[in-house]
Each structure stands twice: as C-alpha cells, then as structure tokens.
C-alpha positions as CSV (number, residue, x, y, z in Angstrom):
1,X,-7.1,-2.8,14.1
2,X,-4.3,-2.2,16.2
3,X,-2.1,-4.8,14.4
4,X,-2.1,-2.2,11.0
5,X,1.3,-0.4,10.7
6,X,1.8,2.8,11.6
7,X,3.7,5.4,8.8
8,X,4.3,2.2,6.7
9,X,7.0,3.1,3.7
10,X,4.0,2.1,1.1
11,X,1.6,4.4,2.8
12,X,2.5,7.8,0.5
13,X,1.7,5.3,-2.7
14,X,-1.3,3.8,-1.7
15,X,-2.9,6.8,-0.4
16,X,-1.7,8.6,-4.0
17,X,-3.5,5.4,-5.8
18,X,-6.8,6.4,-3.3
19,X,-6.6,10.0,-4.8
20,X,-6.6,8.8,-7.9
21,X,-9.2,6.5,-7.6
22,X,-11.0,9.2,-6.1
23,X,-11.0,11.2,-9.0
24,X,-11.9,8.5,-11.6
25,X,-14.8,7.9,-9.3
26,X,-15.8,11.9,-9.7
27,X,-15.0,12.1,-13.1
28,X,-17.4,9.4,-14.0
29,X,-19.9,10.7,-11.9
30,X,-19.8,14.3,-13.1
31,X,-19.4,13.2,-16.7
32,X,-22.5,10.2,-16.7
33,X,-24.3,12.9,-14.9
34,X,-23.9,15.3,-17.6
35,X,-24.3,12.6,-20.6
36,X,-27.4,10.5,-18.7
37,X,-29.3,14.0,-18.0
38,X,-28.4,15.0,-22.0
39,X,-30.3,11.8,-23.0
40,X,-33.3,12.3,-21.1
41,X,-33.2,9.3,-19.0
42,X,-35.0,9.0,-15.4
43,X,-32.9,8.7,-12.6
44,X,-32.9,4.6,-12.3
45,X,-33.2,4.1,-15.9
46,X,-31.7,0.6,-16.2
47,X,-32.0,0.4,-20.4
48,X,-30.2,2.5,-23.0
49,X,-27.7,3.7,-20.1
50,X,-24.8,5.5,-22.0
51,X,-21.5,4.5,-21.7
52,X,-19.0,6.9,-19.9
53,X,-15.1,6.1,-19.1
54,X,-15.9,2.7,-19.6
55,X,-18.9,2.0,-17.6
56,X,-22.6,2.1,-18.1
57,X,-23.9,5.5,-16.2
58,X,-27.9,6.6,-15.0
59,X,-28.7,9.8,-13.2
60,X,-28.8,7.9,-9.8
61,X,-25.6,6.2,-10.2
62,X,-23.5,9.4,-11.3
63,X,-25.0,11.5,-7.9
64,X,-23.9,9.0,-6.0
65,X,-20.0,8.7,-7.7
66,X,-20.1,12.5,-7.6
67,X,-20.6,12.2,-3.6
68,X,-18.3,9.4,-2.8
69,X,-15.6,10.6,-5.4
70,X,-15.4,14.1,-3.7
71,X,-15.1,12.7,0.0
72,X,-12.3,10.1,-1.2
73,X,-10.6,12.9,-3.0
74,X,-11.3,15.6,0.1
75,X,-9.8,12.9,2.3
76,X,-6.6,11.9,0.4
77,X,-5.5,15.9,0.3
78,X,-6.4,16.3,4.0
79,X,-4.4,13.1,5.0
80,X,-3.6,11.9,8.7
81,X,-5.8,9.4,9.5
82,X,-8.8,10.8,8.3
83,X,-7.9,9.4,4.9
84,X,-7.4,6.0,6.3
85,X,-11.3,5.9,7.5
86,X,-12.3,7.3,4.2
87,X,-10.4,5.0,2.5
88,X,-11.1,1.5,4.7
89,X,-15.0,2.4,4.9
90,X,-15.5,3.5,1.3
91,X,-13.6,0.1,0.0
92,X,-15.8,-2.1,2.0
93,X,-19.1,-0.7,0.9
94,X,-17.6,-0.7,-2.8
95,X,-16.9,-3.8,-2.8
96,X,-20.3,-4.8,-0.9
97,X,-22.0,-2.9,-3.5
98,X,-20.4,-5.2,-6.0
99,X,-21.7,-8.0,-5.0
100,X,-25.0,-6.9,-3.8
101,X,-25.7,-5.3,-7.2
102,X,-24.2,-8.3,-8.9
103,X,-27.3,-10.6,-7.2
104,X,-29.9,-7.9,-8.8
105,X,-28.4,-7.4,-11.9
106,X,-31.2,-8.6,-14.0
107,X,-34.2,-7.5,-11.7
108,X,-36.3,-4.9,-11.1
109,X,-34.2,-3.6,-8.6
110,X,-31.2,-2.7,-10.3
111,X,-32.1,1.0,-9.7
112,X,-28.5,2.0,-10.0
113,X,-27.8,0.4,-13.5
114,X,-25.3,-2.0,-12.9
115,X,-24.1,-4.2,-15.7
116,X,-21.3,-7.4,-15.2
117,X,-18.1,-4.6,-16.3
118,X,-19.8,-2.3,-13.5
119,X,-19.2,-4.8,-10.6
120,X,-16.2,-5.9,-11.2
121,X,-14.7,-2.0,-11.4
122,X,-16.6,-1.3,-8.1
123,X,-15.0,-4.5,-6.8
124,X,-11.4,-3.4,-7.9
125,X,-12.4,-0.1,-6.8
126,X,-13.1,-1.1,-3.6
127,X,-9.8,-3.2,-3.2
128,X,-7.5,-0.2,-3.9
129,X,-9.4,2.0,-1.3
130,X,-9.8,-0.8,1.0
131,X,-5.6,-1.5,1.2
132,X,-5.2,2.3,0.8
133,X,-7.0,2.5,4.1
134,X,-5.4,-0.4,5.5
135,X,-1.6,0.8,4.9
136,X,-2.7,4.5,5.7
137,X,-2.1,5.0,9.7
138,X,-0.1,7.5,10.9
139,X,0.9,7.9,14.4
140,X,4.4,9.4,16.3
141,X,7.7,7.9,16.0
142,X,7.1,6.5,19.6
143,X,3.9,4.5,18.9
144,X,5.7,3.4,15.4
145,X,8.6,1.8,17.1
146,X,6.3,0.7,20.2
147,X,4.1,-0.7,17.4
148,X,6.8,-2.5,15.4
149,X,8.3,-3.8,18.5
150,X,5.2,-5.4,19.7
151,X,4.3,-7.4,15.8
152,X,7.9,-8.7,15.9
153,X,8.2,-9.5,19.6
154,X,9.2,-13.2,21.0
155,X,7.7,-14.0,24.2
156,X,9.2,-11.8,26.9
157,X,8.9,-12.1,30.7
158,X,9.0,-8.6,31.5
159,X,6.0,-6.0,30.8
160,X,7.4,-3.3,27.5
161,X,10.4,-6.0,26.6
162,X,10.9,-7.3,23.2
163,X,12.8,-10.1,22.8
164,X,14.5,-10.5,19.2
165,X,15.0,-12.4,16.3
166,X,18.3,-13.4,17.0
167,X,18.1,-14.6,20.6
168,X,20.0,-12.4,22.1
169,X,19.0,-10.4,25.2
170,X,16.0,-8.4,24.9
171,X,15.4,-4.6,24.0
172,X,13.8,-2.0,26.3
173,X,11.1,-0.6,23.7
174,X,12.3,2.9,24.9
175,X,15.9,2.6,23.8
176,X,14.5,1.1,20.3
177,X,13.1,4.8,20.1
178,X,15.8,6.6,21.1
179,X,18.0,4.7,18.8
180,X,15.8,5.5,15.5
181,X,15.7,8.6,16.7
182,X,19.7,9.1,17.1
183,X,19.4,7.4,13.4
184,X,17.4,9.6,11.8
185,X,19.2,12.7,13.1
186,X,23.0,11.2,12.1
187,X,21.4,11.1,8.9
188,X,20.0,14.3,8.0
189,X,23.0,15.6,9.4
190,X,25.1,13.5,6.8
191,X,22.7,14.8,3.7
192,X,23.1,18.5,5.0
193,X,27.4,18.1,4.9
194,X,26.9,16.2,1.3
C-alpha cells in the first residue's frame, strides 16, 4: 500500500470520524450488554433481542462491540500509524461481517443476532473505518514529498527525477523537500510577526 498518502490534509477528519465510530461501537456494546443481560437472554439468543441505539443487541454481539469499540477508540487517541492498521483491518472484517451475517440471517447460525438494519450499519461502519485507515499514514516530511513526487511523476530518465506537469525540466526530489521545507518555515515566521 505504498501508493496511500502520507499526512494527507483529510487525515485529522477521518481519523476523528474513526473515534467516533469507535465509540458508537462501545456504546452499543456496553449498553446491549447491560439491556440483553437485564432481559435474561442467552448469549446467541436470536428472538426477542432488545433494541439498543438503533440496532437489535444479544449478549454475544455486545462482548464483541465492547472489544472492537475499545481497540478502535484506544487506537484513534494513540495515533501514528497504529490507528491506520486499526482502522483498515477493523473496516474490512466489518464489512465482511456484513455480508457474511447477511447470507445467515434467517438460519440457525445467526449466533450473533443480526437483523437486515444490523448489516447495513456494520457495512457503513466498516466503510468509515476502512477510508479512515486508508487516509491515516503518517510518515516524515521527506517520505511525504518523496511520496507525492513519485504519484505525480511523468516518465523520467534519471533514477529520483520527477518530471512535471507542465513540461518543463524535471525536479531533483531533494530540492522538492527543501523547498516545502523553506515554505513552511517563511510561513510560521509570517504568523509569529502578524
């Protein structure tokens, strides 16, 4: 997945809609939990499952939220790339889930008590996390320009050139740095006189 961006403008959003996510995912759990064990129901009850934040909840189904939400919320305050793995692993089997629990739906085998509304979340669910994880690499200024340089390249002749859009001769990677670099320090300069 080297083609991802690195410290992409969008990241601090996405990885604050993860968060989020994370905690609707641990609220749920911690409230069907509480509501499921209340009723008396076994842990892969799949009738008379009570309805919390929306969706239908059994024993089974809130342990497992309460798990998952914690690590997604754990990993959106730790950050780095951490978050990212969380966040790209936990999408995919949230969205596999969906569609796996969507094909058992009226078996035996529905242990976790999915109904139609309870996919479709878990499928949404799973999207958010999944482009939270996808927009979440971080990595030095260095490999950011090295990285942007390289997605937006032309073809070169020479090893670590970039040719550009405009056809004009091509940039030495290393000066591409040192230029955002120069950049971002003639800025903060200019917001500490202002």
């Amino acid at each position: 997945m080297d083609h991802l961006p690195i410290n992409h403008r969008l990241r601090p959003l996405w990885r604050g809609l993860a968060f989020l996510t994370g905690v609707y995912i641990l609220v749920f759990g911690i409230l069907g939990f509480i509501k499921s064990r209340d009723e008396g129901l076994a842990w892969t009850a799949q009738e008379g499952l009570p309805w919390v934040l929306g969706l239908h909840a059994n024993p089974a189904f809130s342990a497992l939220s309460i798990v998952v939400g914690a690590i997604v919320v754990i990993g959106a305050l730790i950050g780095r790339n951490i978050d990212r793995w969380i966040n790209l692993i936990a999408g995919a089997v949230f969205m596999l889930a969906s569609m796996f629990m969507l094909l058992l739906l009226r078996t035996d085998l529905n242990f976790l008590g999915f109904g139609v509304s309870t996919c479709v979340v878990s499928a949404i669910l799973g999207l958010i996390l999944f482009t939270a994880g996808l927009y979440g690499r971080v990595g030095s200024v260095e490999r950011e320009a090295a990285e942007e340089a390289r997605r937006h390249r032309t073809v070169g002749r020479e090893q670590g050139v970039v040719g550009n859009e405009t056809g004009d001769e091509p940039v030495d990677v290393v000066e591409v740095v040192a230029e955002k670099e120069d950049a971002d320090e003639n800025l903060t300069a200019v917001e500490k006189n202002n």
